[in-house]
C-alpha positions as CSV (number, residue, x, y, z in Angstrom):
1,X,152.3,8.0,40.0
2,X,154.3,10.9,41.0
3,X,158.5,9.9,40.9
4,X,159.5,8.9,44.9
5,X,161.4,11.5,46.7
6,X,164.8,10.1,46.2
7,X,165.8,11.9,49.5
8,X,163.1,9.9,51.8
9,X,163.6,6.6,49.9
10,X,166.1,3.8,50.0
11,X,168.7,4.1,47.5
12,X,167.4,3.2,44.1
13,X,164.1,3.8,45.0
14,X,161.9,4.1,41.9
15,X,158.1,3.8,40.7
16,X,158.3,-0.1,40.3
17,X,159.6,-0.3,43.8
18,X,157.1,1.9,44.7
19,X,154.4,-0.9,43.2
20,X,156.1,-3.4,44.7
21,X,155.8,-2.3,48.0
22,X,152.3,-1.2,47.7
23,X,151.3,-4.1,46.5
24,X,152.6,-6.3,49.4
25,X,151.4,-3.9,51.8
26,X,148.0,-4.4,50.6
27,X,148.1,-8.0,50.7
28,X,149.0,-7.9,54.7
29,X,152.4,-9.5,54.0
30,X,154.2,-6.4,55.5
31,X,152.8,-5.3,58.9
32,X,154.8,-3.0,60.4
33,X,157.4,-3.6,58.2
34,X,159.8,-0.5,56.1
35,X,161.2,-0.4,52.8
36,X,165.2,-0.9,52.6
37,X,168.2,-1.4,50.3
38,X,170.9,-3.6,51.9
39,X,173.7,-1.1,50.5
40,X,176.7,-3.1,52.6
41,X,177.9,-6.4,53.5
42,X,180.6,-7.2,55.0
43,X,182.0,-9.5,58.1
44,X,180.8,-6.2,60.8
45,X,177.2,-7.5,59.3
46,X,174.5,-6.1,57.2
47,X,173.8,-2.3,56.6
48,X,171.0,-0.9,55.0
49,X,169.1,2.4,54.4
50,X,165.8,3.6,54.7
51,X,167.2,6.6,53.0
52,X,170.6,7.5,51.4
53,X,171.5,9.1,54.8
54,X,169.8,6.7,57.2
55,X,171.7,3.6,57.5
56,X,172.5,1.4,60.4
57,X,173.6,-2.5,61.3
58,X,170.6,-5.2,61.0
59,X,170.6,-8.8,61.0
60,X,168.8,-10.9,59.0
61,X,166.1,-13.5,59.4
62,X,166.8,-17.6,59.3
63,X,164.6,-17.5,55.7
64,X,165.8,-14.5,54.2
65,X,169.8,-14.8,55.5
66,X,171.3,-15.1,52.1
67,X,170.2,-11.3,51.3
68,X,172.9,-9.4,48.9
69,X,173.9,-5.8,48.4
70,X,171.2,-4.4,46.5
71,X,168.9,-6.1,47.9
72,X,164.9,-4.2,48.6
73,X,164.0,-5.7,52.3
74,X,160.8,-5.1,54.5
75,X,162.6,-4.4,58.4
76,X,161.3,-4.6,61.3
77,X,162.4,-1.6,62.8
78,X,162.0,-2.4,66.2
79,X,164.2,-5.3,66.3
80,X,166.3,-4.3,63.5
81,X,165.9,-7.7,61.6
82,X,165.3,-8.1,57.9
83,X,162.0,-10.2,57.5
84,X,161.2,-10.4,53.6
85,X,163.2,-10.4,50.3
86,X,160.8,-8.5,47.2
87,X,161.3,-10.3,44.5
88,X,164.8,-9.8,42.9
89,X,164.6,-7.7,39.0
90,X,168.4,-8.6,38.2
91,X,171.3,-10.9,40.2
92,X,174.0,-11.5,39.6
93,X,175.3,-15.3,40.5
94,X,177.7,-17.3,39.7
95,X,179.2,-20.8,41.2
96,X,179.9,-21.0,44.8
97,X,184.3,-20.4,45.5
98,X,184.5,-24.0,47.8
99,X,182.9,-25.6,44.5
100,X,185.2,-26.6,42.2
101,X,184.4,-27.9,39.3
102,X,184.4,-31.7,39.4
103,X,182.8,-31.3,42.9
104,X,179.1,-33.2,43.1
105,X,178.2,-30.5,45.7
106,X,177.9,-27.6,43.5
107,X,176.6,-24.8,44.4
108,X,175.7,-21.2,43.3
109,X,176.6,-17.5,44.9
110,X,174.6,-14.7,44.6
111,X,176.9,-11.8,44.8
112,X,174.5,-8.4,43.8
113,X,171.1,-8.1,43.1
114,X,169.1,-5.5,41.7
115,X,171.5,-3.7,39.2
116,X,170.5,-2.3,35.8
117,X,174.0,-2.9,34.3
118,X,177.0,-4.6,34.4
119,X,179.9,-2.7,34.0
120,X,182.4,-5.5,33.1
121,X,185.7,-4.6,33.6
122,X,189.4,-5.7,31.7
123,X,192.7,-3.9,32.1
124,X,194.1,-2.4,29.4
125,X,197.8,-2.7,30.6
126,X,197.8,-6.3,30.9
127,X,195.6,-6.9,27.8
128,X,192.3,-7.8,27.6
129,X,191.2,-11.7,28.7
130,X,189.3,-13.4,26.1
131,X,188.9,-16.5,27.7
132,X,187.6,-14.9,31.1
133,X,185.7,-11.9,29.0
134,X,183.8,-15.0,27.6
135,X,183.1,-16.4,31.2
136,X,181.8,-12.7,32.1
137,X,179.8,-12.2,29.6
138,X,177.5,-15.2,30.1
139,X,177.5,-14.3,33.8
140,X,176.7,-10.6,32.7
141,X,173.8,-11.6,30.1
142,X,172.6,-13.8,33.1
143,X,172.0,-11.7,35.6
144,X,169.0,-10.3,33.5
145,X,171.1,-6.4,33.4
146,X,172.6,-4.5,30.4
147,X,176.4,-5.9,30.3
148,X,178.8,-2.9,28.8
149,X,182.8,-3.7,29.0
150,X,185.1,-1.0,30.4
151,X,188.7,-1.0,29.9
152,X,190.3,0.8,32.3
153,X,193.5,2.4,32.6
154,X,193.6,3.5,28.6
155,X,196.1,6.4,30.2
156,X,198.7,3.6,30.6
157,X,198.9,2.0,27.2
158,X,199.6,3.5,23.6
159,X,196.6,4.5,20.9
160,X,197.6,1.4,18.6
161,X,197.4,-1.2,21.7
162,X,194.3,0.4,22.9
163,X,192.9,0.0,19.1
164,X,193.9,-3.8,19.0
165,X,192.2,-4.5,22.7
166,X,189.1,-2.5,21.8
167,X,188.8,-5.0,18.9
168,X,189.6,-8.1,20.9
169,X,186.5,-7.1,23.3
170,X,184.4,-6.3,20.2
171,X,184.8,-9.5,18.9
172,X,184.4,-11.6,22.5
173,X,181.6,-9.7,23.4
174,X,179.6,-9.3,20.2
175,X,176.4,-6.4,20.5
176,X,178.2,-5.1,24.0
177,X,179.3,-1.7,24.3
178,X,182.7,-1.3,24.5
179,X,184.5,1.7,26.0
180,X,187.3,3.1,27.3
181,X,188.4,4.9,30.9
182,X,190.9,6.3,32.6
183,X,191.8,8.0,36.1
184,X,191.5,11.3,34.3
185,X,189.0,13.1,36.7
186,X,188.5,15.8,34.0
187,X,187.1,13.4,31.8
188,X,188.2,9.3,32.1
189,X,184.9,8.4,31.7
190,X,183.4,10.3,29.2
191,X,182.5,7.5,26.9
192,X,180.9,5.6,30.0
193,X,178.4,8.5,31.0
194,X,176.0,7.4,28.2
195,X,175.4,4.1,30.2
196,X,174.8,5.2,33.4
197,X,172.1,7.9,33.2
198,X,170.1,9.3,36.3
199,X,168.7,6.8,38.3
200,X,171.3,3.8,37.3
201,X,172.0,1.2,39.3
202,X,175.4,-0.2,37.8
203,X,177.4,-3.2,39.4
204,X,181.3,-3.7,38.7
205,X,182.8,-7.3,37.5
206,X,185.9,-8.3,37.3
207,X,189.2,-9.2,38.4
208,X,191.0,-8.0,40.9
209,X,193.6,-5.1,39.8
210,X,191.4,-4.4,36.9
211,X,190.5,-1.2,38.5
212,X,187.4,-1.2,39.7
213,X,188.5,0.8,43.0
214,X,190.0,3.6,40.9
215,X,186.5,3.6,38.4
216,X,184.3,3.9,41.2
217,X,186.7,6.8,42.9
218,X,186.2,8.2,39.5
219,X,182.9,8.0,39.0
220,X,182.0,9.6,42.4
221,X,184.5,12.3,41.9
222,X,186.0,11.2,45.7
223,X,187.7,8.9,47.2
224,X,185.4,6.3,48.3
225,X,187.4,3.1,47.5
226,X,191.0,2.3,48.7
227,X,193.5,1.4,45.9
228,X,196.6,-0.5,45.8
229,X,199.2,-1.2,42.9
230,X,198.4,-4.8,41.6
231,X,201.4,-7.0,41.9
232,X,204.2,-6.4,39.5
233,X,205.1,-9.6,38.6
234,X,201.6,-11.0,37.2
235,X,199.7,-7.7,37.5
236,X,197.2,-9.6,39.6
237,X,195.4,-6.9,42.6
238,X,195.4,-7.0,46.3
239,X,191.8,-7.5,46.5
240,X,191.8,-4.2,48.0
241,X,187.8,-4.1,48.3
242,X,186.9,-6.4,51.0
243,X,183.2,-5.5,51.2
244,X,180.1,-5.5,49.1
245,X,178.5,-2.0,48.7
246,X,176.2,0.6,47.0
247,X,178.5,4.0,46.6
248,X,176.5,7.0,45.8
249,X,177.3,8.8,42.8
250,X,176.2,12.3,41.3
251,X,172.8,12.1,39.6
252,X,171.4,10.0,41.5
253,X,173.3,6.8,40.1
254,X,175.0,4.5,42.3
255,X,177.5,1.3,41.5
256,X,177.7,-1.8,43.5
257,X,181.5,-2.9,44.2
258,X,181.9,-6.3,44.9
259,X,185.2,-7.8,46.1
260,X,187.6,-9.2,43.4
261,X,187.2,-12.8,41.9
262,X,189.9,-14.2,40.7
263,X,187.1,-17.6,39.6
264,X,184.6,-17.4,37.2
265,X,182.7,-20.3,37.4
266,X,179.7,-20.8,35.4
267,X,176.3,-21.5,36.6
268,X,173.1,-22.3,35.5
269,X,172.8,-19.9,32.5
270,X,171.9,-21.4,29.4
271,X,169.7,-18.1,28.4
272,X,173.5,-16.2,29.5
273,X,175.1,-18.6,27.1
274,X,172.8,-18.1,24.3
275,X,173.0,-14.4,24.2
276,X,176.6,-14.5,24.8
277,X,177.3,-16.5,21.4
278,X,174.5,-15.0,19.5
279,X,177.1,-14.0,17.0
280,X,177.5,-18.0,16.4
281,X,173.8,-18.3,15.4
282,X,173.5,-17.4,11.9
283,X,176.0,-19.6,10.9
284,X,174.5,-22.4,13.2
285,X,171.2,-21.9,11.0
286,X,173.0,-23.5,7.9
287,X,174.5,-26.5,9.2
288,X,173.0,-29.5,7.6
289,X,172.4,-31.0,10.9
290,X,170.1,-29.7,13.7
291,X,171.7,-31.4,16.1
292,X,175.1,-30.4,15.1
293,X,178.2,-30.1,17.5
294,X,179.9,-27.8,15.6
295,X,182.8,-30.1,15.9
296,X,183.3,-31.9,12.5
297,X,180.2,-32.7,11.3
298,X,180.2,-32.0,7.4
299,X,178.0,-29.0,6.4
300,X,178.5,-27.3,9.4
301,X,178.0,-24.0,8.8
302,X,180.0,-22.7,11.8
303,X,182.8,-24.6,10.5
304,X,182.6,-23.7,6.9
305,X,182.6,-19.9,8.1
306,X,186.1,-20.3,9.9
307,X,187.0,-21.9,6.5
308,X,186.3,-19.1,5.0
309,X,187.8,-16.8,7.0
310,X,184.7,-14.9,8.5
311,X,184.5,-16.7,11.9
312,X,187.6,-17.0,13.9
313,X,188.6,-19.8,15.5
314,X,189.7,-19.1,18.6
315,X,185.5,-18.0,19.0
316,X,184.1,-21.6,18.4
317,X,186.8,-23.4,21.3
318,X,186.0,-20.5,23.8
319,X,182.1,-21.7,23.0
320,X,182.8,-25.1,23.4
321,X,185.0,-24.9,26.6
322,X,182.2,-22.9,28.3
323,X,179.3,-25.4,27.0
324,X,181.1,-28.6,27.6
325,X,181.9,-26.8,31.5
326,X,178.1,-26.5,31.7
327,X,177.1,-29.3,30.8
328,X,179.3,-31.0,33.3
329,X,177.7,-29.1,36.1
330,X,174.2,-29.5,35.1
331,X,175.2,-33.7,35.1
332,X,176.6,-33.1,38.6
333,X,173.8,-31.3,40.0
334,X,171.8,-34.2,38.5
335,X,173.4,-37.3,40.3
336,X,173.5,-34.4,43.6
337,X,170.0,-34.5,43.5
338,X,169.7,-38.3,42.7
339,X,171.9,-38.8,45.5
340,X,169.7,-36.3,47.9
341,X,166.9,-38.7,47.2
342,X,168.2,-41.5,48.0
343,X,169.4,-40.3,51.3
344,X,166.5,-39.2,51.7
345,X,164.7,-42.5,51.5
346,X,167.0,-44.0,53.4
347,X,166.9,-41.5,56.3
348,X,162.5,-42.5,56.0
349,X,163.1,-46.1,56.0
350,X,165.0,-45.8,59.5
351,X,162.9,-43.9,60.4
352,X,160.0,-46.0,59.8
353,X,161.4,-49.5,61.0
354,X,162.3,-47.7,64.5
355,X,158.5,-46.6,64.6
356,X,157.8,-50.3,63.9
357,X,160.4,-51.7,66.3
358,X,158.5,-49.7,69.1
């Protein structure tokens, strides 16, 4: 199959999407319908683009309203609706903001979709956040895309801090790429450009002020982004991207910005958790126990390891925060559920005994 036209395709367009659509053409699920990326959201509504340069305001249908950026659609051109969803390569979720975690009606967010890495980003000038690097990192192995960690703004901070961060995000996000950016137009980025060759679809994650408006300006050698200083007293950002989006960079790459999230919450992601701690694993495989805690079981082989000095510590409590955390969810979507069912019994018992008292 000859490569798509990337100029007379939506953005991203390649020889799987191609299948795709084919293939749900042929089944009669699309009549009428055209291929699209949703490339913004925002509260003006839902863009998307037949083409890199076509793109124009849509709305979405009651069953496929939770579309994402990123998102390949089938619209109705006619009445400018979104009617189908293709099946989704790569998202990237995480907990719903209103749910907290001690809340029975949890929830997830889907925030991209799509993407074939995740460019994970911590700021170099306030030092890099193990504890929410952690959090990322299951999100990022998750969402089914390649993670790699960027810290940005390596133009602000000395060669032996830089050293000591690099080695902090080594160790917190074991088998990751780890590199180092800058603003430097003439060549911030050059130890990203391996990770993002032609035809990339990259989404950025993390905090707000960590720079992600600055990386994507960067990346697509113009100003695409607004930037503010983050706040001097806690270096936290402004949250100066307000919208979701696919920016267009040079060969034929483009990067998904989401808005800042200062949360992390976990979802479902035991396979994200897995991969996340894989470093854990061989010295799981010697513990005496198979269904060791790693807590203080004797022949723990996690814990003999930290013993020994070849395991830090500070690597098993980040684990067992971030399992104990799922756990709790997956026991409060549990009784949600339980409680769903009763109400729903009880909503078919009325039911039934006012059919009965007519």
């Amino acid at each position: 199959m000859p490569v798509p036209d990337q100029d007379a395709t939506p953005p991203g367009w390649d020889e799987g999407w191609e299948r795709a659509w084919d293939a749900r053409r042929a089944a009669g699920t699309a009549p009428g319908l055209v291929p699209v990326r949703v490339v913004r959201i925002d509260k003006g509504g839902i863009t998307v683009a037949a083409t890199p340069a076509d793109k124009r305001l849509v709305v979405a249908a009651k069953a496929v309203r939770r579309v994402v950026v990123g998102d390949v659609c089938g619209l109705d051109p006619e009445a400018g609706r979104i009617e189908v969803i293709l099946p989704r390569r790569t998202v990237f979720e995480r907990r719903a903001p209103g749910a907290e975690r001690d809340d029975l009606a949890v929830g997830s967010k889907a925030l991209a979709a799509n993407m074939d890495v995740v460019l994970v980003l911590q700021a170099l000038d306030a030092g890099v956040n193990s504890a929410r690097l952690a959090r990322e990192m299951v999100l990022a192995w998750e969402s089914g895309a390649r993670p790699v960690v960027v810290l940005t703004k390596a133009d602000l901070v000395g060669p032996g801090h830089l050293g000591v961060q690099r080695r902090l995000a080594e160790r917190f996000a074991p088998g990751v790429p780890v590199v180092c950016v800058s603003a430097d137009a003439s060549g911030g980025t050059r130890e990203l450009e391996p990770h993002l060759p032609p035809g990339t679809v990259a989404v950025l994650m993390g905090a707000s002020g960590a720079g992600k408006s600055t990386l994507a300006n960067t990346l697509a050698g113009h100003r695409v982004q607004l930037t503010a200083e983050v706040r001097g007293g806690d270096q936290r950002g402004r949250h100066t991207t307000t919208a979701g989006q696919m920016l267009p960079l040079e060969g034929g790459r483009w990067l998904i910005d989401t808005p800042g999230i200062r949360g992390v919450g976990l979802w479902h992601c035991d396979h994200g958790l897995e991969l996340a701690f894989a470093d854990l694993a061989p010295w799981a495989e010697a513990c005496r126990f198979v269904d060791c805690s790693h807590s203080s079981e004797p022949g723990c082989g996690i814990l003999e390891a930290i013993e020994r000095g070849e395991l830090e510590r500070d690597r098993l409590d980040t684990w067992h925060t971030l399992v104990a955390e799922v756990e709790a969810l997956e026991d409060s979507a549990e009784l949600q559920q339980r409680l769903d069912r009763r109400e729903a019994n009880q909503r078919a018992r009325r039911k039934a005994a006012a059919r009965r008292r007519r």
